[in-house]
Each structure stands twice: as structure tokens, then as C-alpha cells.
C-alpha positions as CSV (number, residue, x, y, z in Angstrom):
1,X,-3.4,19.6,-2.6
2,X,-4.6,16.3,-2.6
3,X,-3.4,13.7,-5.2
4,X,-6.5,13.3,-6.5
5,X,-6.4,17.2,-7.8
6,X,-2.9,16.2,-9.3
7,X,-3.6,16.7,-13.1
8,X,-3.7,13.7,-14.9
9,X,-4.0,11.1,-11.9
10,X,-7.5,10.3,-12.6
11,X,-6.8,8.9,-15.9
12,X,-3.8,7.4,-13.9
13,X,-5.9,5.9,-11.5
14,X,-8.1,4.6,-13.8
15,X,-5.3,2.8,-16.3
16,X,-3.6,1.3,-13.1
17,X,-7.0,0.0,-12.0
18,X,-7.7,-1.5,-15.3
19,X,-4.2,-3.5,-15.4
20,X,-5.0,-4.9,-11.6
21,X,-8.7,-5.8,-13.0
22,X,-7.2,-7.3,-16.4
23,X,-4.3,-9.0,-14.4
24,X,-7.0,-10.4,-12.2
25,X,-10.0,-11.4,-14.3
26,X,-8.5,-11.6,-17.7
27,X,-6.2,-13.5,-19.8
28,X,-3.4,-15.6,-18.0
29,X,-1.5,-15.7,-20.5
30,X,-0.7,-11.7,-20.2
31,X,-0.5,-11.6,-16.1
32,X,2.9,-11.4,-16.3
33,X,3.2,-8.6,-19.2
34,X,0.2,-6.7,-16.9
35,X,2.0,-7.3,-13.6
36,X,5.3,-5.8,-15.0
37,X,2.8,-2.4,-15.9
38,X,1.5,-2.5,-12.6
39,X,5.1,-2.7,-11.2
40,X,6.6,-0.1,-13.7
41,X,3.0,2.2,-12.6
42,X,3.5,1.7,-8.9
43,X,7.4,3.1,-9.9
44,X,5.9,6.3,-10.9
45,X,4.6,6.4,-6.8
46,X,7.9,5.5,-5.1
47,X,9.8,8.2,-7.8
48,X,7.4,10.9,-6.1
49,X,8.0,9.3,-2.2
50,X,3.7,9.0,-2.3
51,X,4.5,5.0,-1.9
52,X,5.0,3.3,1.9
53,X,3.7,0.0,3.5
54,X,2.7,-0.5,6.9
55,X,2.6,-3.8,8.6
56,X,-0.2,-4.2,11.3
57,X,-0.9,-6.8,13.9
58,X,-3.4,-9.7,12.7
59,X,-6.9,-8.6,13.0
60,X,-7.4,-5.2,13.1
61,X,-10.2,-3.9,10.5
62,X,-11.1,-0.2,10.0
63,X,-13.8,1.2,12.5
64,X,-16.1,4.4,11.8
65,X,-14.5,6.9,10.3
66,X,-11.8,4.9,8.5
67,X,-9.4,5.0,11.7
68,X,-8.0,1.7,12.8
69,X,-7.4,1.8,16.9
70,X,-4.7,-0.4,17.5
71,X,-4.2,-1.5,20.8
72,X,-2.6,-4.5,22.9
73,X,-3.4,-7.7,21.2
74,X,-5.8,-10.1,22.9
75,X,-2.6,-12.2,23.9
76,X,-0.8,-9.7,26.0
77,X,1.8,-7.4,24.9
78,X,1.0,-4.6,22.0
79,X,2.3,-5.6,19.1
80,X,4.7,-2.7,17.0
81,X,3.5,-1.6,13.5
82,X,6.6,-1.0,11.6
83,X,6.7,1.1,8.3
84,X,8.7,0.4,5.4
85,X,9.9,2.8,2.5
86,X,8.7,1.5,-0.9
87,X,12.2,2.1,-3.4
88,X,11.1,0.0,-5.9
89,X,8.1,-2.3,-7.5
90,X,8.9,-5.3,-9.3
91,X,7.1,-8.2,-10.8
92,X,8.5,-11.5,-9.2
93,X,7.6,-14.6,-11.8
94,X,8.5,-17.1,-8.4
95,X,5.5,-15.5,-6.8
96,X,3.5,-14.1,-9.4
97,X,2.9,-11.0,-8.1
98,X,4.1,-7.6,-7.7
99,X,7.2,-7.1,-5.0
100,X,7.9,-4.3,-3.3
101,X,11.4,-3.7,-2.1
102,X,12.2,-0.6,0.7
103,X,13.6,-0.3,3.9
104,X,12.4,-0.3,7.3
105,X,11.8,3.1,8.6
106,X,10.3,3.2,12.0
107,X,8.4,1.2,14.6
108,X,5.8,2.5,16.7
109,X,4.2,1.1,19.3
110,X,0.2,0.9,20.4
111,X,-1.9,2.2,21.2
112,X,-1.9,4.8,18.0
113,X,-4.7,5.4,15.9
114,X,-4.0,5.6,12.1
115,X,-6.2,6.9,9.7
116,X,-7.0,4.8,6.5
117,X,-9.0,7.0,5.0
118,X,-6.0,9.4,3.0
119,X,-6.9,12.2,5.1
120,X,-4.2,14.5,7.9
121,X,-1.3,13.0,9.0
122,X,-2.0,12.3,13.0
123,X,1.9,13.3,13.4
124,X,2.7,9.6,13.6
């Protein structure tokens, strides 16, 4: 099951997208009230483990098909992509944005394809 078919994650979706929209565009005066509802929204993601970040090399842009190729860097050597756990979301006034705090959880190097799109894990 997808988490789009999750009951109750459309109108999920759609109240987190309106917080990032009013956060953005509207009053800046509140952007710190919104940003603590994003970052108490995106907590609702880590509780379930559906939350992780991924750090990729400089540069490389989703091809056809929503796959990202990454291979050696023009420089030389590949560059590692190293994901991080997500264990919590917070709104950091410093920056004025929302944090997110994990750990790192594994490094792989290129050349891997990863698929951007949401769809089947490529057993990466």
C-alpha cells in the first residue's frame, strides 16, 4: 500500500502543503508559529520511520523516468551519497527554518541509480 492510499493522508498532505505555502507567501509575522506546524507535521513522518534524507553530490538533476544516475563527478573520484535517519523535526529561530535532526545511516558509493519518483526500492 502506498502512502497515498493511507486514509486520511490526502487531507494530510494537503494541510502540510498549505502551512509551507502560508509560511512561504504569507504573513511574516506567523512563519515561526507555521514553521513549528510544519516541524510538529513532519514529526508525525519520523514517528512512522516514512522520514529519511539523502545527501547527493552537487549537480545531479532527475533524468527520464525520475531516476537520478549518479556516477563519478566530473573532477575524478565518485563522490558517496550518505543517508541520514530523520528522529526528529524542529523549527530553529537562528535559521528560520525547519531542522531536521537523525543519524547517519549508511554510505554508498556510485555508480547507483536512485529512484525519485516514490516508486520500488532498487535494494539500495
Amino acid at each position: 500500500m502506498s502512502l497515498a492510499e493511507y486514509p486520511g493522508f490526502s487531507s494530510f498532505s494537503a494541510e502540510l502543503q498549505a502551512l509551507l505555502l502560508e509560511a512561504e507567501l504569507g504573513d511574516h509575522g506567523r512563519r515561526a508559529e507555521l514553521l513549528e506546524q510544519v516541524a510538529d507535521a513532519l514529526g508525525v513522518l519520523i514517528g512512522l520511520d516514512l522520514l529519511e534524507f539523502v545527501f547527493m553530490p552537487p549537480g545531479e538533476e532527475p533524468v527520464a523516468g525520475g531516476t537520478i544516475d549518479l556516477v563519478a563527478p566530473a573532477a575524478g573520484e565518485p563522490a558517496p551519497i550518505a543517508w541520514f535517519s530523520v528522529d526528529e523535526a524542529g523549527h530553529d529561530e537562528f535559521r528560520d527554518a525547519v531542522t531536521l535532526f537523525g543519524d547517519l545511516t549508511d554510505v554508498l558509493n556510485p555508480p547507483i541509480v536512485l529512484d525519485v519518483d516514490g516508486g520500488e526500492d532498487d535494494g539500495l
